[in-house]
N, C-alpha and C positions, 0 to 999 in steps of 0.2 A: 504494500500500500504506500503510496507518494505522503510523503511529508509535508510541511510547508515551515520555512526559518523564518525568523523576519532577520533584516539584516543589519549586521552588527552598525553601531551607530561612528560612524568617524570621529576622531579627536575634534574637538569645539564644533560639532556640526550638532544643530538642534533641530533640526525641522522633522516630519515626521515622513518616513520615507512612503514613497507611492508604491513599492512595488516589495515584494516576498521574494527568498530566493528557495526555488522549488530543486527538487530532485528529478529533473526532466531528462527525458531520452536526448541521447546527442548520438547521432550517428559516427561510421571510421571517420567517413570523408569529411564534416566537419572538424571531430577533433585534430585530424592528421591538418586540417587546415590552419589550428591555433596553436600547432604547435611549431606546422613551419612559416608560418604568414603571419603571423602577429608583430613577430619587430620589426616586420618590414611593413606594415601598412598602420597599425596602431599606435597611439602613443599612449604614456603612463601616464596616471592621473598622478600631477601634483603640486603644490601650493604656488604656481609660479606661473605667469602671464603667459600665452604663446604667440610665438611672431608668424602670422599666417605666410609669410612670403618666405620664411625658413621653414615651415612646416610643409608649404607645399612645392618650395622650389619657385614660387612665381609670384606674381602683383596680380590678383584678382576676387569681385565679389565672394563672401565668403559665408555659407547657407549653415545656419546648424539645424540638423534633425537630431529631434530626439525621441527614441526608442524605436528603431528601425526594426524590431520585429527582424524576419529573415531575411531584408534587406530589396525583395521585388520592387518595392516601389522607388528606394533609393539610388538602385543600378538601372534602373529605367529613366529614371530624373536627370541623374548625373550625365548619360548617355547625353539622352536629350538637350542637355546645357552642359557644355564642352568648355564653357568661356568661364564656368562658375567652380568655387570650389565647392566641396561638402563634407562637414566637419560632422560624425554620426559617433551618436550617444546611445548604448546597448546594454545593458548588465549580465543578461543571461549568455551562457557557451553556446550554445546552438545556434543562435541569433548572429552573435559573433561569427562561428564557424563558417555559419552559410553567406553571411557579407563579404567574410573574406578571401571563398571560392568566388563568388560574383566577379570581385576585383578582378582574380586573376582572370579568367574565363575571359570577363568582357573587357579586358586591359584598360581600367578605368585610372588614369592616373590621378585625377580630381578628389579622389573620397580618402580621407582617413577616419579613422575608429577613435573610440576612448571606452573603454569596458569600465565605466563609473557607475554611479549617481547623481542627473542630471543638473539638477540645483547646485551643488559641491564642485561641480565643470565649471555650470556658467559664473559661482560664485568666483572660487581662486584664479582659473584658469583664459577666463576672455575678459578682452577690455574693455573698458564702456567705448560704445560708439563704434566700435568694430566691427558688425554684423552686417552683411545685408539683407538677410532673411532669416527667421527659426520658422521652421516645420515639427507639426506637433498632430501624427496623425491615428487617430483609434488609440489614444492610451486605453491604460486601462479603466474601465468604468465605475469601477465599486460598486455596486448596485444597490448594494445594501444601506437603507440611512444610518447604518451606526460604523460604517466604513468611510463616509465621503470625505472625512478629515484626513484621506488617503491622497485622495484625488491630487494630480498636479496639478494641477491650473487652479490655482488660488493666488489672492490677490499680493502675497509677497513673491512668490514668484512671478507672475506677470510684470510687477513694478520691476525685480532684478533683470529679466528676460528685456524688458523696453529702454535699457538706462546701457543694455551690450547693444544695443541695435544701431544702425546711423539714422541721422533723421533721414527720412523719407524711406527708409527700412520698412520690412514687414513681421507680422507675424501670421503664419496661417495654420490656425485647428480646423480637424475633422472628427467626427463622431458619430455613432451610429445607434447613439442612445441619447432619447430628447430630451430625459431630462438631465443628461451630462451637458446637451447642447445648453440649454438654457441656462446653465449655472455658467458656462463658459461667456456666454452671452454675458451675460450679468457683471463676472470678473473685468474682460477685456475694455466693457462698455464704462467700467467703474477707474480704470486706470488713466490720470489725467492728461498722461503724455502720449496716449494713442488716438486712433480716430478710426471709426471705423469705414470701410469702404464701399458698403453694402448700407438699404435700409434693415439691420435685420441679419442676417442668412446671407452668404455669398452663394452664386453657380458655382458648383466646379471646376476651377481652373483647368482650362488644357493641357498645365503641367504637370495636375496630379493625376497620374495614372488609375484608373479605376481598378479596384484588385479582384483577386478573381472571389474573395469571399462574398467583399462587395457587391459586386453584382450579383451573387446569389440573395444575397438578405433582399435587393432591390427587386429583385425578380419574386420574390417571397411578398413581396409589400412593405418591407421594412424602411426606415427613412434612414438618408444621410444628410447630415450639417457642417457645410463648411462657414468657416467664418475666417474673414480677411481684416485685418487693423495693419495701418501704419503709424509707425512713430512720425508725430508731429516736428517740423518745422524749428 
C-alpha cells in the first residue's frame, strides 16, 4: 500500500508546502534518466541568485513553470518558443525523469530543471524583475476544504511570484477545478501589482498545448480555466 510523507520543512522556510512526497512508480528509463541527465540539465537548489544568461548560455526571455508534471506540455512549449528560455520547477523523480528524457529526445537546449519547492526557488533563487513569464498549470487541487491551506496560489505567493516578474511580464494559471479557478480568480484579482487581461477567465492561449487528459475531462463535460494577469507598469 502507497504511503504518503509530507515533506520535511527547509531551514527558515515556513510556508506550508502544496504538495506530499508519495512512494510512486518511477520506471528504468526514467530513473537511468536522473541518474545520467540531471547535472547536465538540472541545477541544485540553493540560497543564491541565478544568472539566467550563465544558466542558459544566452541573453533571453526567461518562463518559469512550475510543477511540470511529466513534462508534455513543457517540451511542446519550449519547442514551440525557441527564442524563450524555460526554467521548470518538479519535486517528484518521475516527473523529473521523464523531463529529462524529453530534453534529450527532443534536443531542447532552452529548459532547465530544479527538483525543489517552488516558493523556496522563487524565494532564494530568482531576482525581482527577472521573469518574463511563470506558468502554473493543473496544480494540485486539494479538494478537500480542510486541505486548501495547501493550495499554491495564495496571496503570499502570488505577491512573491509578481515582484520576480518584469513589468509587463505575465503570469498564467490553468485548472480544471472551479472552485480552485475561482479562488485563483480571487488571489490574482486581489494582488495590487497585477492586472488582469481577460474580463474574468482567459481563452486558451495557442501556446498552451491542450493535454491529452485535458481533452478527455472536456470531452466528458468537464470545464477548464485559464487565467492570464500581467505585472503592471
Amino acid at each position: 500500500m502507497e504511503t504518503e510523507q509530507a515533506a520535511k520543512p527547509h531551514p527558515g522556510g515556513s510556508h506550508i508546502r502544496s504538495f506530499v512526497h508519495r512512494r510512486s512508480h518511477i520506471t528504468p528509463g526514467q530513473q537511468e534518466a536522473l541518474e545520467r541527465l540531471l547535472p547536465k540539465w538540472a541545477l541544485p537548489y540553493q540560497p543564491a541568485l541565478l544568472d539566467f544568461g550563465q544558466v542558459f548560455g544566452r541573453t533571453a526571455p526567461t518562463v518559469l513553470e512550475i510543477g511540470f508534471g511529466m513534462g508534455e506540455t513543457t517540451e511542446k512549449i519550449a519547442l514551440a518558443r525557441p527564442g524563450d528560455n524555460f526554467l521548470g520547477i518538479e519535486v517528484f523523480n518521475a516527473g523529473v525523469g521523464a523531463m529529462l528524457r524529453r530534453i534529450e529526445a527532443s534536443e531542447l537546449p532552452n529548459v532547465r530543471i530544479i527538483q525543489h519547492d517552488a516558493v523556496e526557488v522563487a524565494r532564494d533563487m530568482i531576482a525581482p524583475d527577472s521573469l518574463a513569464g511563470v506558468h502554473i498549470y493543473f496544480p494540485d487541487p486539494w479538494p478537500k476544504s480542510r486541505h486548501h491551506k495547501r493550495r499554491l496560489i495564495q496571496p503570499p505567493f502570488i505577491q512573491l511570484l509578481a515582484s520576480r516578474i518584469k513589468p509587463g511580464g505575465y503570469i498564467h494559471c490553468a485548472t480544471d477545478w472551479q472552485n480552485y479557478a475561482e479562488q485563483m480568480l480571487a488571489v490574482l484579482s486581489g494582488e495590487p501589482s497585477l492586472a488582469n487581461t481577460c474580463e474574468g477567465y482567459a481563452p486558451r492561449p495557442d501556446f498552451r498545448p491542450q493535454t491529452k487528459f485535458e481533452t478527455r475531462g472536456l470531452r466528458l463535460g468537464h470545464g477548464v480555466w485559464d487565467l492570464i494577469f500581467t505585472r503592471k507598469a
